[in-house]
C-alpha positions, 0 to 999 in steps of 0.5 A: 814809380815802377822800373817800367815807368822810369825806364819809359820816361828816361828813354822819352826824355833822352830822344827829346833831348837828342832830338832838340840837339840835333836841330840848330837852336841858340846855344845861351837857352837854359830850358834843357837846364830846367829839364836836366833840373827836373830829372835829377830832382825826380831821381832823388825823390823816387829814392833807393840810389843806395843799397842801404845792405852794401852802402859803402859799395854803393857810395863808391858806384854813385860817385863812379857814375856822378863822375861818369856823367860829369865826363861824358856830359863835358864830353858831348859839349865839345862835340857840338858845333857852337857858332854866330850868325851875322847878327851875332846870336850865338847857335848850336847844333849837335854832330855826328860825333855827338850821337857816336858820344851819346851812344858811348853814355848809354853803353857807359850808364849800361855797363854802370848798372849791371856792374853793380847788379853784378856785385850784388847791389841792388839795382835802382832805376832812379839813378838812371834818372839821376845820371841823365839829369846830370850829364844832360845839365852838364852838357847843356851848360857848357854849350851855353857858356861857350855860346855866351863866351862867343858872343861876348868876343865880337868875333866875326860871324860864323866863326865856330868855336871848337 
């Protein structure tokens, strides 16, 4: 795939995800897993996360922007609102301190690429893809996992877990 395709994709795929978080939905669902799972895949497959001139400063860029996502992503779980209804099905639903988290791992991903770009590494948007499916799959198993934890506590009915 070209940089524009990627690019387009990774902007589609990140309004949706942002999209389906903002509307209230049950918190143990794992479809967002399966994309999260799909976009790292596609990222690994389309190749050159590593400028194979400068490989030990582009191992060094990967594991700052794996480490990046991973914070960002646990970051954003606990921006959202988990909680249980009165028939003890665990929800969710995004907050705004969930967009000002996103809009911190755009400018965060951004300052990343051009980092690197700055340094003289070759940039690769397939790592883009990488750091989405990260991050997303990290929030979205954490949101899960604080849903199951809810609902296993038999606590009351709207109770929100922080």
């Amino acid at each position: 795939m070209n940089t524009l395709q990627i690019s387009l994709i990774s902007l589609l795929v990140v309004a949706f995800v942002i999209y389906r978080q903002l509307r209230t939905r049950p918190a143990a669902g794992t479809s967002t897993l399966y994309v999260a799972g799909a976009m790292m895949l596609v990222g690994l497959v389309t190749g050159g996360l590593f400028d194979t001139a400068h490989l030990a400063l582009s191992l060094v860029l990967f594991l700052v922007e794996a480490g990046a996502a991973v914070a960002l992503g646990v970051w954003r779980a606990r921006t959202v609102r988990v909680w249980l209804d009165s028939s003890g099905v665990a929800w969710s639903k995004a907050t705004g301190w969930t967009i000002l988290a996103w809009l911190a791992s755009a400018a965060t991903r951004a300052g990343l690429y051009f980092a690197g770009t700055a340094i003289g590494l070759t940039a690769s948007t397939s790592s883009v893809l990488l750091f989405l499916g990260l991050t997303v799959g990290i929030q979205a198993h954490l949101v899960a996992r604080r849903g199951r934890a809810l609902s296993s506590t038999g606590a009351r009915p709207d109770t929100f877990v922080g």
